[in-house]
Every structure is written in structure tokens, then in C-alpha cells.
N, C-alpha and C positions, 0 to 999 in steps of 0.2 A: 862625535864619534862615528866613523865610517864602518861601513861593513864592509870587510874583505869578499871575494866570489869566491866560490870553492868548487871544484873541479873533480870528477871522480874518474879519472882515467886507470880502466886497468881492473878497477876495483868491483869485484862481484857483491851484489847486493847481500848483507850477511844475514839479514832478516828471510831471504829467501832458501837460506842452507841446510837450515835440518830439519828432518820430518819429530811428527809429534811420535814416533815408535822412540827415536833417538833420548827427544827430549826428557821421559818419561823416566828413561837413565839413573838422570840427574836427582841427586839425594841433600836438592836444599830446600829451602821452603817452601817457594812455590810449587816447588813438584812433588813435594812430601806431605804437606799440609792436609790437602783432602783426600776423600778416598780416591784411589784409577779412574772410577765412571763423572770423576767431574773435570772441567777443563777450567785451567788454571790464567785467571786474565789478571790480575790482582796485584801484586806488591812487585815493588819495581825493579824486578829481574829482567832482563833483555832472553828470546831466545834468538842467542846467536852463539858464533865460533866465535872463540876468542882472536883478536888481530895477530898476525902470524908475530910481528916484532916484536909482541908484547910476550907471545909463547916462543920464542927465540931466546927474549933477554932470561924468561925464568930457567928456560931450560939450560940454562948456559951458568948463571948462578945455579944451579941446583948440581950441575956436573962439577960445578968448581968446589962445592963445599960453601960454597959462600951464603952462608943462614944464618950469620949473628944479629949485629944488632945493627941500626941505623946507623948513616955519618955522613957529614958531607953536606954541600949546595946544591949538589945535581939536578932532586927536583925542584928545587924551587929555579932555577937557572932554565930546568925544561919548560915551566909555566912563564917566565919572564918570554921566553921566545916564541910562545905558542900565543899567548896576550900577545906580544906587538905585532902576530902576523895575522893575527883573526880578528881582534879587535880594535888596533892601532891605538894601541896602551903600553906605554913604556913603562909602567909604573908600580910592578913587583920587583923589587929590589931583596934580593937575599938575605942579609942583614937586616930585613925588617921580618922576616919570616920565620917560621919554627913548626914542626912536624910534629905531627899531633897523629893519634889512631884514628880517628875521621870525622867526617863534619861533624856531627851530632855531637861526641866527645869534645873536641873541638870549641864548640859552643856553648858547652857546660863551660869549657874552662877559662872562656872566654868572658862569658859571664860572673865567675868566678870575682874574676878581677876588675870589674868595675861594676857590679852590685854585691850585698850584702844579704844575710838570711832576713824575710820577709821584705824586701825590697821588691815592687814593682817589675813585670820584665811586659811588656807592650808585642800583640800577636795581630797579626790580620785573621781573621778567618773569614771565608774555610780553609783551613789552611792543614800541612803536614803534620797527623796526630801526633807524632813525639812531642812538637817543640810543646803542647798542652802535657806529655808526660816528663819530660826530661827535665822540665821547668820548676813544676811542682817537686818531684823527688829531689830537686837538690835545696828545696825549703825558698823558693823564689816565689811571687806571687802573678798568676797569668793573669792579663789586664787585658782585654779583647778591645781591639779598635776595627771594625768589619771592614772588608772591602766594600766599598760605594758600586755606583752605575757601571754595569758593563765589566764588573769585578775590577775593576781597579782602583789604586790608593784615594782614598777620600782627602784631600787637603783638610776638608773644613773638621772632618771627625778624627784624624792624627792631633789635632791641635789642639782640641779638646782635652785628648786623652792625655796629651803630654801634659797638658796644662794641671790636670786633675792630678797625673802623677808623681808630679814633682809639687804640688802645692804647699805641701806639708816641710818642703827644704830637705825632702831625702833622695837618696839617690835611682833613679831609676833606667834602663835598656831597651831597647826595641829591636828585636829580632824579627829580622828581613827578611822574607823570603824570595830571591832574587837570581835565574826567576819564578814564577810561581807556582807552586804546587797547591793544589793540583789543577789551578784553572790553568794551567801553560801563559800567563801574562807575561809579557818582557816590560819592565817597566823605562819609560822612555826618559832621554838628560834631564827634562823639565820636573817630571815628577820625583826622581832622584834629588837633583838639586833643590825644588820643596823639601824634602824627608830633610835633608842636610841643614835646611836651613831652620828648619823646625827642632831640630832636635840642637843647634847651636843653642838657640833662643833658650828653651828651657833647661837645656843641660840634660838632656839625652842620650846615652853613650849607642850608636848604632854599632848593631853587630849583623853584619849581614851574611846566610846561608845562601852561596853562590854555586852551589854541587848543580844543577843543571846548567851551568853557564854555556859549556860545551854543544848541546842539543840545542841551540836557535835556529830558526828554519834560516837555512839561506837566503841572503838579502833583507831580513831583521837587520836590525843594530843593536849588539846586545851590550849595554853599559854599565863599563864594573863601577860598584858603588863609591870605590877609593879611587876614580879618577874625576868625581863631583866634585868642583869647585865649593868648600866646604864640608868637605867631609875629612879632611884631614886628620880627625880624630877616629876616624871610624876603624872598624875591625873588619876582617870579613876571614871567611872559609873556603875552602877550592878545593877541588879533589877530580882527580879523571874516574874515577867508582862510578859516576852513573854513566859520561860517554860514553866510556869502554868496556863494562859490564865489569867491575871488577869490586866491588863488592865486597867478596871475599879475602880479598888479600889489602888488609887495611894500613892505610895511609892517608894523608891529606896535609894541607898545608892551611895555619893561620899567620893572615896579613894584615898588617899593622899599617894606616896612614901613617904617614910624616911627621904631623903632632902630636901621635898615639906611642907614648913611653912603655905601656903595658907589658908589652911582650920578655921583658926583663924581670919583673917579677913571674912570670911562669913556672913554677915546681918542675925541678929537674928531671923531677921521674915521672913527668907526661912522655917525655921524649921516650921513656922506655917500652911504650904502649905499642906506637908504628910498626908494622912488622918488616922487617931489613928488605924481604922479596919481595914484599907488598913496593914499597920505594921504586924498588927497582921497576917493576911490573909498571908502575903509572908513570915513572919518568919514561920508558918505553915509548907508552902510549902518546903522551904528550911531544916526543920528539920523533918518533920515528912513523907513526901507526896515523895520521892524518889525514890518509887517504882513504882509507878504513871509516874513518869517522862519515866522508863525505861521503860515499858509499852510504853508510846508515840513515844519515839522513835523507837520502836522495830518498830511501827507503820508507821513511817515517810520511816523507809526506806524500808518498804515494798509499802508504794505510790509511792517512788521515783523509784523504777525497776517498776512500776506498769504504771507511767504517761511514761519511755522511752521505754515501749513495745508499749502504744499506740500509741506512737507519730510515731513510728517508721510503725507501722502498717496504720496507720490515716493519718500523718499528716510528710512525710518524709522530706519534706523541712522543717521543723522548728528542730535547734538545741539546745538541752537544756545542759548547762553548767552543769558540775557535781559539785554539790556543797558537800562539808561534814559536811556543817552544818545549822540553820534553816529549816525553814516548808515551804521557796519558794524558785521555781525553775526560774531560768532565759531562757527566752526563746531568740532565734536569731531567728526572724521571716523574713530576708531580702530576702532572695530566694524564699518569698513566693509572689514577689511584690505586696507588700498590703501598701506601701510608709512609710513614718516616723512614721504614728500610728496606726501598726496592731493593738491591741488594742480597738482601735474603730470601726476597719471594724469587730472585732469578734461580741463588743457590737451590733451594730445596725445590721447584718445581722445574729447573731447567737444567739445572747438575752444571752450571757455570758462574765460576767465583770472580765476582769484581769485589774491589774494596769497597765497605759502607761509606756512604757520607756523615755519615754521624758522629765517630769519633772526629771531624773534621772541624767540629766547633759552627759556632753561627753561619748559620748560610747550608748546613751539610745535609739535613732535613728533608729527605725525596732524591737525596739526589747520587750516585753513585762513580765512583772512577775504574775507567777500564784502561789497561797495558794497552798500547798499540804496537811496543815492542815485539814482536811476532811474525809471522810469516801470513802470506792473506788467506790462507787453507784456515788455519786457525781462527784469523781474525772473522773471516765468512761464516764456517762453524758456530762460534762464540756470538755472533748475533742471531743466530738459526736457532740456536736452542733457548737465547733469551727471547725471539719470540715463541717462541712452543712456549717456555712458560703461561704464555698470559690466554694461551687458545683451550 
């Protein structure tokens, strides 16, 4: 799998667009969440403008009256074209796809259909607190297999777990996080194709959460799980919500390998979840709004050398994983002994919110995730007062 170059001609950096008076605005959670005197670095909202095409196509459905309901291939047609030209994958076919309200959902319903209530579902951690809540509420059992050295998949401890999980002859899932939240991992064809081959062997059904696929640093290789040689059976999730900040207007697409029947059995009335503007908004983004994207990223990994000079400068005991891809950074706050949730000693003595590691499952213990998504006034700020914390 080759990685395409991406070019950002024209395109003004979006991370650099709004001041925090602007942001402040804004009435969703991140900006709503705490009181005014703390600054919000925490759950993965981007502050940016939204890409002009993508407030074009709404504002154009919105004049038409066009707000019903979903229909159509469009996006899954937009993500076929946006894979073969980013990641030289031909390999989202329409007909094997169906639109869902978004990955997490998605994932539920994905899991749905090939586990059962008290069936096993297999997590890396540290990993995205939901798939630890969404797992459990829908009566599934979370089975931890940790990320190994250097935070990535453990071959020897995947094989284990499956081994274990399937012993008993029942049916069990492994939800992928791909790529990684919150360590930013891109996981490479080798280890992919292990996961495939592992999950063959015991009868594993992979369902892989691919919503950061968009955000790999340029010149990564970011490799979709359904074009592993043996993953045939695999599932996976897509959605432009986290590129393109959109979030709010929910959509997404589940993708079915080639030997994967599932998607047939789906209950007709997921389809009624997606929101019709929402569709529209991320086929947008995925077909017209691209340059936009490269713009952000140009952006992302200029905060990323930007937050390890500070920290380095600020804040030497805290280690931040190199990640190649998303807009957060994982931090190892343990040598700074501030106990299991620096975090909270940043909030209440520095009046700046990153997400705990703790609901993050094994591995999360000292250690904290901060947005990079932001502008560097912010992102400078937000290290300034997490050291004031500790002074």
C-alpha cells in the first residue's frame, strides 16, 4: 500500500483561523463543558472553520428544503474515490456498504451481527473509552488484549486472547482501532495481516473503527484493514467526522469484505439514524473539501514539533508518544508524580482540561491526552498553564 503526497495549494492553514474569543461561541462540549476560566484541550473537536464545500453543499440543501431522509450511493461512491486516490485501494464497493449514524453506532451494530449477548468482544488498551462503554451496555463482554512495546499490537498477546476467547466454541469480535486512539499508531500491512491471520485461525469476526483514517501524517501508509490479504471477512467503519470536524452532523459508512454476508441482515431502521445533511456534508468533504484536509494536516504536524519543543522546554518529565496520525497526542505523565490522574491535577490547579488516561483501560494510569487540534496561541497557552500547575 503506497502512500499518495498531498499538496496544499491555495489552502490556508484552518488550525490558524479563529481566535479563542470566537471559539468561546461555540455551544458544544468542549466549549460548554467547563467553566470560561479553563481552556478546553480535551475531546476531539478540531478548532477550525468548517471547509468552504462542505458549508456550500449544506447551505445549498438547506435552501432547497432538502432535510429528509438518507438515499442513495453518493457517499459511499465519495469514499471509494477518496481511498483509491489517498490510499491506492480500490476496494469500497457500494453494494457492500450501508450508512449508519456513526462509527460508534455503527459498531454496535456491527457487533450486533456477529456476537451475541455475553459473547466476548476483544479491545486493545489504552484505547477510546467508549468501545469499554458501548461494549458493555449492549450486554457484550470487554476482553482487554494490551498494546505491547512501543504501543503497538502484541502478535504473541492477540493470540492468546483469541485463543482464550474462543475456547469454549463460542463466538467472539475484536474491535480495531485503526488508527490508534489515543497513541496516534498507524498500524503497518504486516501487523494488519497478522490480526487477519489470527483472527482466521480462531474464528474472530474483526470489526475495525477506521474514523481517524483520514488524519495520517503525510507520507505514512495508512492501511485499510479490508484490503489485508485475509481479511475478507472483516467489517469496518469510515466516516469524514473526525477529518473534517463534523461531528455533529452524523453519518458514516459500514464496510463489508468480500466474504462478509452481514451486512444483509442489518435492521432497516439503522438506516433511519444517518442524518440526510449530515450525508451530504461528509460526501462534500470526502469529494470536494481535500485540500482543506492537506491544509490541516500540514497544520497538525507543525503543532505536533510545536507541543514537543514545549514540553521539552516546560515540561521535561512528561513524555509524549509520537504518534503519525490524529490531532491527539498521548502524554506519559508518570515521572511527574501527580498519581493515576494528572489530568485532574492540570484541571484544578492549571484551569486546563485534557482527557484522563484512566477511562482509557490498561496502559491509561499517569498518563493524559491532549487535542492538538487547535491553533499554536492555544496550544502554547495550554502548556503554560499546565506547567503553572506543578510550580
Amino acid at each position: 500500500m503506497t502512500s499518495i503526497p498531498h499538496d496544499t495549494p491555495g489552502e490556508p492553514d484552518p488550525l490558524r483561523a479563529l481566535g479563542l474569543e470566537r471559539l468561546r461561541r461555540r455551544t458544544s462540549m468542549k466549549w460548554r463543558t467547563y467553566p470560561e476560566d479553563v481552556l478546553p484541550v480535551w475531546v476531539a473537536e478540531m478548532d477550525v472553520p468548517l471547509a468552504e464545500p462542505v458549508v456550500r453543499a449544506v447551505t445549498d440543501a438547506l435552501a432547497l428544503g432538502d432535510t429528509g431522509y438518507p438515499a442513495g450511493t453518493a457517499y459511499a461512491e465519495a469514499l471509494a474515490a477518496f481511498a483509491a486516490e489517498r490510499w491506492n485501494w480500490d476496494g469500497v464497493a457500494p453494494e457492500r456498504t450501508a450508512i449508519v449514524p456513526d462509527v460508534m453506532l455503527g459498531v454496535v451494530e456491527m457487533l450486533r451481527l456477529v456476537t451475541g449477548p455475553g459473547d466476548p468482544v476483544i479491545v486493545n488498551p489504552p484505547v477510546y473509552p467508549p468501545f469499554f462503554q458501548f461494549v458493555t451496555h449492549m450486554d457484550r463482554r470487554v476482553v482487554e488484549a494490551p498494546l505491547g512495546a512501543g504501543l503497538r499490537l502484541d502478535p504473541g498477546i492477540l493470540e492468546e486472547t483469541f485463543r482464550e476467547a474462543t475456547a469454549h466454541g463460542g463466538r467472539a469480535a475484536y474491535l480495531l482501532c485503526s488508527p490508534h486512539n489515543p497513541t496516534g499508531t498507524v498500524h503497518t500491512a504486516a501487523e494488519l495481516g497478522t490480526v487477519a491471520g489470527l483472527a482466521e485461525r480462531y474464528g474472530v469476526r474483526v470489526v475495525a473503527d477506521e474514523i481517524h483514517a483520514p488524519l495520517v501524517t503525510p507520507g505514512v501508509p495508512f492501511v485499510p484493514y479490508l484490503s489485508v490479504p485475509g481479511a475478507e471477512r472483516g467489517l469496518s467503519l469510515m466516516s469524514a467526522s473526525k477529518g473534517w470536524n463534523l461531528a455533529g452532523l452524523k453519518a458514516a459508512l459500514a464496510l463489508a469484505g468480500p466474504a462478509a454476508a452481514d451486512l444483509a441482515r442489518l435492521p432497516e431502521e439503522v438506516s433511519h439514524g444517518p442524518s440526510h445533511v449530515g450525508v451530504i456534508a461528509h460526501t462534500a468533504a470526502l469529494r470536494d473539501a481535500t485540500g482543506w484536509l492537506d491544509a490541516l494536516l500540514a497544520g497538525l504536524r507543525a503543532n505536533r514539533a510545536l507541543l514537543t519543543g514545549l514540553l521539552a522546554d516546560r515540561l521535561p518529565g512528561i513524555r509524549a508518544h509520537a504518534a503519525e496520525a490524529t490531532f491527539l497526542a498521548w502524554l506519559d505523565c508518570r515521572a511527574l508524580g501527580l498519581g493515576d490522574d494528572p489530568a485532574r491535577v492540570f484541571l484544578d490547579r492549571g484551569r486546563v482540561a485534557l482527557s484522563s488516561g484512566l477511562p482509557f483501560g490498561t496502559g491509561g494510569r499517569g498518563h493524559a491526552r491532549l487535542n492538538l487540534a487547535t491553533s499554536p496561541e492555544i496550544l502554547t497557552e495550554a502548556v503554560r498553564r499546565m506547567a503553572a500547575a506543578l510550580d
